[in-house]
C-alpha positions as CSV (number, residue, x, y, z in Angstrom):
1,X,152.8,112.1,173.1
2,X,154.5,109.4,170.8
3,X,153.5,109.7,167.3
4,X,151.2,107.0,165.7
5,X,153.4,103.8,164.0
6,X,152.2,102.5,160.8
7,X,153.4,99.1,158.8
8,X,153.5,99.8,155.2
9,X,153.2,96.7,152.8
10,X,153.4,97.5,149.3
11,X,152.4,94.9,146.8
12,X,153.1,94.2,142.7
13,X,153.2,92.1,140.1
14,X,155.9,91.2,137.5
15,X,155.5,92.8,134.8
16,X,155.4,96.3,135.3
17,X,158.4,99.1,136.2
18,X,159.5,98.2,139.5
19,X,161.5,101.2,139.6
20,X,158.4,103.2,139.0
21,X,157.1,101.1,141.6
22,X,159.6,101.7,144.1
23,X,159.7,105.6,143.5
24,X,156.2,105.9,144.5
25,X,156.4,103.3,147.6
26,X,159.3,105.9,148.8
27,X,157.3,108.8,147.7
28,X,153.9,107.2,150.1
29,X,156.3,106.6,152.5
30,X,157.8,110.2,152.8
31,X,154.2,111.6,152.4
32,X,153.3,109.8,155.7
33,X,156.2,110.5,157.4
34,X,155.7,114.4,156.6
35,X,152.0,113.9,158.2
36,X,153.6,113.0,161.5
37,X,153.7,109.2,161.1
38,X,156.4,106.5,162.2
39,X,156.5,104.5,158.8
40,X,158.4,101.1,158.8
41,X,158.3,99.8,155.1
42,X,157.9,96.0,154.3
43,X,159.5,94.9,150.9
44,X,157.3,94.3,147.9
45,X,155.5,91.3,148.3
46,X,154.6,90.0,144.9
47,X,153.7,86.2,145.3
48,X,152.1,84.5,148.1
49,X,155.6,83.1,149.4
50,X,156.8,87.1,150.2
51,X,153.2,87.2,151.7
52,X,153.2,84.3,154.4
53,X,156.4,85.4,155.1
54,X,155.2,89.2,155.6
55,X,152.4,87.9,158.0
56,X,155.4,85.8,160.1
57,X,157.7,88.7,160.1
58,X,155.6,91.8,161.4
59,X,153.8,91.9,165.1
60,X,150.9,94.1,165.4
61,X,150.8,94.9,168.3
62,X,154.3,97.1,167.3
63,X,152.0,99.6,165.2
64,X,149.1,101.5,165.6
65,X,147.6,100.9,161.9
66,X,148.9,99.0,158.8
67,X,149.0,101.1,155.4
68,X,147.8,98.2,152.1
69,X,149.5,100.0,149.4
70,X,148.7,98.3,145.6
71,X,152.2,100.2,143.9
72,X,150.6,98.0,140.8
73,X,148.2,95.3,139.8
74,X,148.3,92.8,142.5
75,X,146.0,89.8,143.9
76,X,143.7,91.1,146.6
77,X,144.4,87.3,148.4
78,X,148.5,88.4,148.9
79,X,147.0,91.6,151.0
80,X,144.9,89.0,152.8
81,X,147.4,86.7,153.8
82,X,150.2,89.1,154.6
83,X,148.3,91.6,156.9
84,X,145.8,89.3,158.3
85,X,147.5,90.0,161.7
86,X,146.0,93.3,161.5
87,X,142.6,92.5,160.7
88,X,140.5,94.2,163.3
89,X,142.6,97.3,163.5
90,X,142.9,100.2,161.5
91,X,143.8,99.7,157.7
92,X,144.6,102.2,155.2
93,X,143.8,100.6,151.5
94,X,145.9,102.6,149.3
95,X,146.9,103.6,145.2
96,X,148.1,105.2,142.9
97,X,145.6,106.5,139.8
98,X,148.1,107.9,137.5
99,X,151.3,109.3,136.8
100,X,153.5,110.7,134.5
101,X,156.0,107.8,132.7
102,X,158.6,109.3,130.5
103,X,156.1,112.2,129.0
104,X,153.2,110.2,129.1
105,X,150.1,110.0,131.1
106,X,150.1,106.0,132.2
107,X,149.3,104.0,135.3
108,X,149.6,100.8,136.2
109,X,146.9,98.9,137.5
110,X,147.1,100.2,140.8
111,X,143.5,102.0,141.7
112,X,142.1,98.6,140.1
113,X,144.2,96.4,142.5
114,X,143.5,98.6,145.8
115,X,139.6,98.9,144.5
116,X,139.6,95.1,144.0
117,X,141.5,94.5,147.8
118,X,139.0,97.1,149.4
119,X,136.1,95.0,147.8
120,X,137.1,91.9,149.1
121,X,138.4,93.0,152.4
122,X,135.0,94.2,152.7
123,X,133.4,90.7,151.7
124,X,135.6,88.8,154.5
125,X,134.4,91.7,157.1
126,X,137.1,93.7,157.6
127,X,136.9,97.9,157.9
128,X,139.4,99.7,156.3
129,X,140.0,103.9,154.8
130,X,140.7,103.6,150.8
131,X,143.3,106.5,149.9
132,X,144.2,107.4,146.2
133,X,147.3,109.8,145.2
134,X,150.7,110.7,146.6
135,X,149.1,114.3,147.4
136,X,147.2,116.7,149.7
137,X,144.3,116.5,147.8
138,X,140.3,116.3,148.9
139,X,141.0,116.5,152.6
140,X,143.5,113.4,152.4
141,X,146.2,114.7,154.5
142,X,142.9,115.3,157.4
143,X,141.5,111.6,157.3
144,X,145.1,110.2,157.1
145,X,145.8,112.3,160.4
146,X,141.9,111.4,162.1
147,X,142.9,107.5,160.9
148,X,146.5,108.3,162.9
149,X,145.2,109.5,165.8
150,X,142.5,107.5,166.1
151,X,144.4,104.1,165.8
152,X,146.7,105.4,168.0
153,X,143.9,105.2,170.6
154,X,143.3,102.3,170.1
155,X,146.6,101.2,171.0
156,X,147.1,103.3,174.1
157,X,144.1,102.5,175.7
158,X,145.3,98.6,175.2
159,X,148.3,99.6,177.8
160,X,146.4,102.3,179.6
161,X,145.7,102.4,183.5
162,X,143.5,104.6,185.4
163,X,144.2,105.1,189.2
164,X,141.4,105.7,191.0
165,X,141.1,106.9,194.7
166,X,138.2,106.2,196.4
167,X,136.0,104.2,193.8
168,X,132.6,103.6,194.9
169,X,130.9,106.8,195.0
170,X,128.2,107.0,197.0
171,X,124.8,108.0,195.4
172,X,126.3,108.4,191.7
173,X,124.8,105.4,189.8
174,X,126.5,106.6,186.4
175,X,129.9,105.7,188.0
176,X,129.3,102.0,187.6
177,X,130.8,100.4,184.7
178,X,131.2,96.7,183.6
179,X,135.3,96.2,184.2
180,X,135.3,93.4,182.0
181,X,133.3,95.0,179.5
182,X,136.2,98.2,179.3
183,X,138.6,95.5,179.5
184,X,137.1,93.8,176.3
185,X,136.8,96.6,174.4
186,X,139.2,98.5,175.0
187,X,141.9,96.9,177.2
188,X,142.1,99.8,179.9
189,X,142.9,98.5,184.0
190,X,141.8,100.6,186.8
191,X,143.5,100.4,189.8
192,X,141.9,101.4,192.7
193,X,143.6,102.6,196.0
194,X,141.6,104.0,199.3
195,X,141.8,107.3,199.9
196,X,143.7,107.0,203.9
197,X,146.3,105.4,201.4
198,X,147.2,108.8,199.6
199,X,147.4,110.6,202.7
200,X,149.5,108.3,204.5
201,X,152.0,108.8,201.7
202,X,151.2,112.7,201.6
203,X,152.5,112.7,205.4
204,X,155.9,110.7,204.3
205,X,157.5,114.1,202.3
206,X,160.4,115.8,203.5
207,X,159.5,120.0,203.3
208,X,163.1,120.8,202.7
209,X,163.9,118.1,200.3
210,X,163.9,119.3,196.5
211,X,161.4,117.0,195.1
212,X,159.5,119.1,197.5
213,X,160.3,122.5,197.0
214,X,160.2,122.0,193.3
215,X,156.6,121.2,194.3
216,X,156.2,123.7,195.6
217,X,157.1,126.3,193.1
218,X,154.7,124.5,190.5
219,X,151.5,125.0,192.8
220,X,152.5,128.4,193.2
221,X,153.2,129.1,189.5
222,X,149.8,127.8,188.9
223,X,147.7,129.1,191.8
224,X,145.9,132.7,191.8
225,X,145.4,133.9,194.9
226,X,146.4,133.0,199.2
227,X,146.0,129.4,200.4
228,X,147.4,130.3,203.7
229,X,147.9,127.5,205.7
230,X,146.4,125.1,203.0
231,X,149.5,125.5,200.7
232,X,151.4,122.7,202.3
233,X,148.4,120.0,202.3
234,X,148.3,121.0,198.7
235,X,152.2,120.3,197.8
236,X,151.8,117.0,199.5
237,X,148.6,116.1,197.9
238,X,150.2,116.8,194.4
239,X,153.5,115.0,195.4
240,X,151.2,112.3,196.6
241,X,149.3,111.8,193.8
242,X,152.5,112.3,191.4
243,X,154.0,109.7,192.9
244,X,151.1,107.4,192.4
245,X,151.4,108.2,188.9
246,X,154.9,107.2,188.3
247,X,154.9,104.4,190.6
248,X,152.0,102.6,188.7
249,X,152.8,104.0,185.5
250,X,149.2,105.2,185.4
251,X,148.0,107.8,182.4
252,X,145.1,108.8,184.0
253,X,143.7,109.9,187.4
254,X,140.6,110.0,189.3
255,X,140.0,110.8,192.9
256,X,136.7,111.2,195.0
257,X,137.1,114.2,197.2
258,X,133.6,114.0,199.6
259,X,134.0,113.4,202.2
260,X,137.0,111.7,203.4
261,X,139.7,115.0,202.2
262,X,136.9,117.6,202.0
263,X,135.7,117.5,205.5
264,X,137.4,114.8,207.1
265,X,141.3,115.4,205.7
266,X,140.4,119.4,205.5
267,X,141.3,119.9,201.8
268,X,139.2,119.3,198.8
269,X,141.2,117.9,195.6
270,X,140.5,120.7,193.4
271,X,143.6,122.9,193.3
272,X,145.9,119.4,193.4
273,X,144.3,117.9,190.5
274,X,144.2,121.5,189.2
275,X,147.6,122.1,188.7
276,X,148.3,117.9,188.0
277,X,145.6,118.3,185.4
278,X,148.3,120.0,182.6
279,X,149.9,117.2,182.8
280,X,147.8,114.3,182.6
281,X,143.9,114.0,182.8
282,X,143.0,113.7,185.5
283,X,139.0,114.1,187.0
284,X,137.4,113.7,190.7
285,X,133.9,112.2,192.2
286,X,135.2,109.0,191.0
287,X,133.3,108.6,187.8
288,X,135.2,105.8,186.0
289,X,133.5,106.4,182.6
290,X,133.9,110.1,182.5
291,X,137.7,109.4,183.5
292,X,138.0,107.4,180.6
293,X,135.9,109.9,178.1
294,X,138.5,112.1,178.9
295,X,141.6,109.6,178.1
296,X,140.0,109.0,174.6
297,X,139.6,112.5,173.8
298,X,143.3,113.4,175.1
299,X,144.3,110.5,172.7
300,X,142.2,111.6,170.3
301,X,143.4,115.1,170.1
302,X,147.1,114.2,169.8
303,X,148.0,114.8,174.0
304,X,145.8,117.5,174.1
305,X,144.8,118.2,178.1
306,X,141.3,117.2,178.6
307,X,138.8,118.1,181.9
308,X,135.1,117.6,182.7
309,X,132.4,119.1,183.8
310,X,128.7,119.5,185.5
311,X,125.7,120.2,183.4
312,X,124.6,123.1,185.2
313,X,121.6,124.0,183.5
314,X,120.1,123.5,180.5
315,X,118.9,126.4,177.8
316,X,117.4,126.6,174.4
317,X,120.6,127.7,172.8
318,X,123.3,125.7,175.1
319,X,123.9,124.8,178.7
320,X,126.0,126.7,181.8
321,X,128.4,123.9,182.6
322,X,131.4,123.5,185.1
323,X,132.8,121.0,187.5
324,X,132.3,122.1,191.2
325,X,136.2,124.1,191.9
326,X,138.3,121.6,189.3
327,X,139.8,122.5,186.1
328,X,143.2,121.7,184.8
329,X,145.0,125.6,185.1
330,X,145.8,125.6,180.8
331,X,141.9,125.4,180.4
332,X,141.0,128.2,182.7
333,X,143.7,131.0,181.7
334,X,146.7,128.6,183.0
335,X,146.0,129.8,186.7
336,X,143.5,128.4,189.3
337,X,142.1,131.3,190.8
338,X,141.5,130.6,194.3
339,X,137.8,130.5,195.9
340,X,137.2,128.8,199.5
341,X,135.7,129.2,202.9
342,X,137.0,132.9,203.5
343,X,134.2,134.2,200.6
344,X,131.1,135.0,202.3
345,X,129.0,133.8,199.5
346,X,130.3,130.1,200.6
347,X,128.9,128.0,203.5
348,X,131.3,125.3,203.2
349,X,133.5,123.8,205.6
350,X,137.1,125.2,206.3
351,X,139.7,123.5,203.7
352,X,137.2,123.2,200.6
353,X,139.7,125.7,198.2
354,X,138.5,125.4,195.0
355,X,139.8,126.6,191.8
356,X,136.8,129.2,190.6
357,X,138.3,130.7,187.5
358,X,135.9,130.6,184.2
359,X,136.8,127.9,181.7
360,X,138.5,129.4,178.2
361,X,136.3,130.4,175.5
362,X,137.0,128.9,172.3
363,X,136.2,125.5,170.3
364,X,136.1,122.2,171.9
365,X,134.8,118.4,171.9
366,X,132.2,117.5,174.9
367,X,132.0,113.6,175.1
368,X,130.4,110.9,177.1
369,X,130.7,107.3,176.9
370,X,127.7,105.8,178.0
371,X,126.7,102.0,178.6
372,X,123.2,100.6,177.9
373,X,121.7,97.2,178.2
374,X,123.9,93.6,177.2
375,X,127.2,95.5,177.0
376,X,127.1,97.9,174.6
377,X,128.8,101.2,174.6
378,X,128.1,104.2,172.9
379,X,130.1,107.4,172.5
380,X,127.8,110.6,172.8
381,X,130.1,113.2,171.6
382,X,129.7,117.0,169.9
383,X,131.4,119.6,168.5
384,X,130.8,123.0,170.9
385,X,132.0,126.4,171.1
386,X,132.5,128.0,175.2
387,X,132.0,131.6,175.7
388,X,131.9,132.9,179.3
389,X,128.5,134.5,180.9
390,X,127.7,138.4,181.4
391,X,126.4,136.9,185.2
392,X,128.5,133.7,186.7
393,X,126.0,131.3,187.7
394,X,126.4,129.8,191.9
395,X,125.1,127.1,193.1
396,X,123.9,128.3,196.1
397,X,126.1,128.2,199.6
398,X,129.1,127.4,197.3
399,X,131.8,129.5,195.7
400,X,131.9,129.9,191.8
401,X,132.9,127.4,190.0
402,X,135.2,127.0,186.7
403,X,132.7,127.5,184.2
404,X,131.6,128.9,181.1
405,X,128.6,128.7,178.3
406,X,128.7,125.6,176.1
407,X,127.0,125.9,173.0
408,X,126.7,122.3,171.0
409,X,126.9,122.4,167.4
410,X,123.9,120.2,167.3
411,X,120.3,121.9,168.7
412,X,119.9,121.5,172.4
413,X,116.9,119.3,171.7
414,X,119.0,116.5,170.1
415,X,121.7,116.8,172.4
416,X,119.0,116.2,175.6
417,X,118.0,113.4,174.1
418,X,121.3,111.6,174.6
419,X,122.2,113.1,177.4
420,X,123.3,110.2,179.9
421,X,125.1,111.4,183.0
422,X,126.0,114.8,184.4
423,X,129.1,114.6,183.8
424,X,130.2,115.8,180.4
425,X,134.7,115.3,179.1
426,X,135.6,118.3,177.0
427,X,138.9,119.1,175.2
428,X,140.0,122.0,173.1
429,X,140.2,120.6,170.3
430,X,137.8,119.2,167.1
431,X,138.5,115.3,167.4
432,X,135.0,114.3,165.3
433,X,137.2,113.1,162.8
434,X,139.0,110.6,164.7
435,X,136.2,109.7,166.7
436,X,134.2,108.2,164.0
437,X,137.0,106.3,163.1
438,X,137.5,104.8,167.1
439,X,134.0,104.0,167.2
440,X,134.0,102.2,163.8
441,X,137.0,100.1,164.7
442,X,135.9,99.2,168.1
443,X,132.2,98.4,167.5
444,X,131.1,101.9,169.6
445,X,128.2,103.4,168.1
446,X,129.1,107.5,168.0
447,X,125.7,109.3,168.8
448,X,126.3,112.7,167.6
């Protein structure tokens, strides 16, 4: 994954040391650039001619976040006509509080300025993160990363498409979703492409081509366990689906499995999406807002792989959870252990492999974006620790299922409260930060 962009417009005022001034603009703009930031620096803008031509000169939409950085006294109305572009996305309001100036303690107006441009940013409506210091100190380095990340988001999911195969699920309500609403908000397209199309282009493959064999290779590398004669309607599905992916430039992929490729076809999409799951996220029963849950927390966590799951059950102290044979292989020991027809503990129809190994223990994010009345969306997300189960849990006729115990950091009761769907995005990784920020800038209320 790219790493976030940022605009950094430093303004002054006559009067004081511009070399000082430019020392510590080079100094914030190292410091971000050692954080894992793309910095492009404006020139000081000192007078409102430098700042109309700022505002002319710079697109937004070519950075993630813009970086307000008062290097001394300045007039909060030059921030406000130079980066009015990027009012509405991420801002950092920045200063300086003091420094040493040949062998004496001195500053120069700066934490006045940026106070002054945070209060009257805050007067016109505008959101923005106030940073002091050219140092690591009081968990600065943290938000500056959660305010990265974050507003990168934000700009993906403006060029993001989710391919989904096989939309309208039957009999799951939760996968409705306002289109224009997503599209509003957050600027995400869903395509959406019938399932008899993915298998008519699964049947086009050449078996002793390379793309194929190379196929090949990965599903075995990934897959614990016989598939017998299953292993070349699995190649084809993952070739299939790949080329979906690169053909619509899609970053995200959904597909509903029952019935049409679970009975009908003769192969359920687990071990597919399994194995393409480490490289995307990808999700099945066609639950659009779960699919896009899982986008935002990959964003959020920096490209880290995200999946989803089934509450199971739920317990005073947390709740068994696991989808019903799909988890991406790096979240369940980076192999897919297989589980099908041939165990005598399933009653399901020949060609339903699923992947059955437990889910990884460790920390993670569980997430759901949820929609209520006149449009507005809320992000019900919690920190959560998985730790596997002394006894697997079955649903019954069916073989076990990627699981694993998910303990929220909040007490079950509050969490069943919120609890809107049954399906629950998850990544291995704490993205809290981050998220507060995404929800702030895009008018989401996080329910935590």
């Amino acid at each position: 994954m790219r790493n976030p962009k940022a605009l950094l417009l430093p303004f002054y005022c006559d009067g004081y040391d511009m070399e000082a001034a430019n020392a510590q603009i080079a100094q914030l703009s190292d410091l971000l650039t050692g954080w894992g930031v793309d910095v492009e620096t404006a020139a000081p803008i000192g007078d409102v001619a430098a700042a109309r031509a700022a505002s002319k000169q710079y697109n937004p939409y070519c950075y993630d976040f813009a970086v307000l950085f008062a290097a001394t006294w300045s007039e909060p109305r030059l921030a406000a006509i130079a980066a009015r572009q990027f009012f509405g996305m991420p801002l950092a309001v920045w200063c300086v509080s003091e420094f040493t100036y040949h062998g004496r303690r001195t500053e120069m107006s700066s934490a006045p300025a940026a106070a002054a441009l945070k209060g009257s940013l805050q007067e016109m409506g505008v959101k923005c993160e106030f940073f002091a210091d050219l140092d690591d100190s009081h968990g600065k380095r943290e938000k500056l990363i959660a305010l990265a990340n974050a507003a990168r988001a934000i700009s993906c999911l403006r060029e993001a498409k989710m391919g989904f195969f096989g939309h309208n699920f039957n009999g799951i309500t939760a996968a409705d979703f306002d289109l224009s609403l997503m599209r509003r908000k957050l600027g995400t397209e869903v395509f959406s492409f019938d399932v008899s199309e993915l298998i008519v282009k699964m049947q086009g493959f050449d078996a002793e081509s390379a793309e194929y064999k190379a196929m090949e290779q990965k599903v075995k590398s990934k897959i614990s366990g016989s598939t017998g004669a299953f292993l070349d309607k699995i190649v084809r599905m993952c070739l299939g689906l790949n080329a979906y992916v690169q053909d619509f430039e899609l970053d995200a992929l959904d597909v509903r499995c029952h019935t049409e490729l679970s009975q009908t076809y003769g192969l359920a999409a687990c071990l597919p999406l399994s194995v393409l799951g480490d490289e995307l996220p990808c999700s099945c029963e066609a639950d659009l807002p779960v699919m896009l849950t899982q986008l935002i927390l990959t964003l959020l966590s920096g490209g880290q792989i995200s999946a989803y799951v089934d509450l199971r059950t739920f317990q005073e102290d947390g709740i068994s959870a696991g989808a019903c044979g799909y988890a991406p292989c790096s979240v369940t020991g980076n192999k897919a252990e297989v589980g099908g027809a041939e165990a005598p503990e399933n009653g399901a129809p020949a060609g339903y492999l699923t992947n059955k190994s437990g889910l990884n223990e460790g920390r993670l994010t569980m997430a759901r974006m949820l929609k209520y009345p006149g449009g507005q969306l809320k992000l019900h997300l919690t920190g959560a620790t998985a730790k596997q189960e002394e006894v697997r849990l079955q649903e019954q006729f069916c073989p076990y299922y990627p699981m694993a115990k998910l303990i929220p950091d909040v007490p079950m009761e509050r969490f069943m409260e919120y609890v809107g769907a049954n399906h629950y995005a998850l990544v291995y990784e704490e993205v809290m930060a981050a998220a507060k920020i995404f929800c702030k800038y895009l008018d989401i209320e996080l329910v935590n």
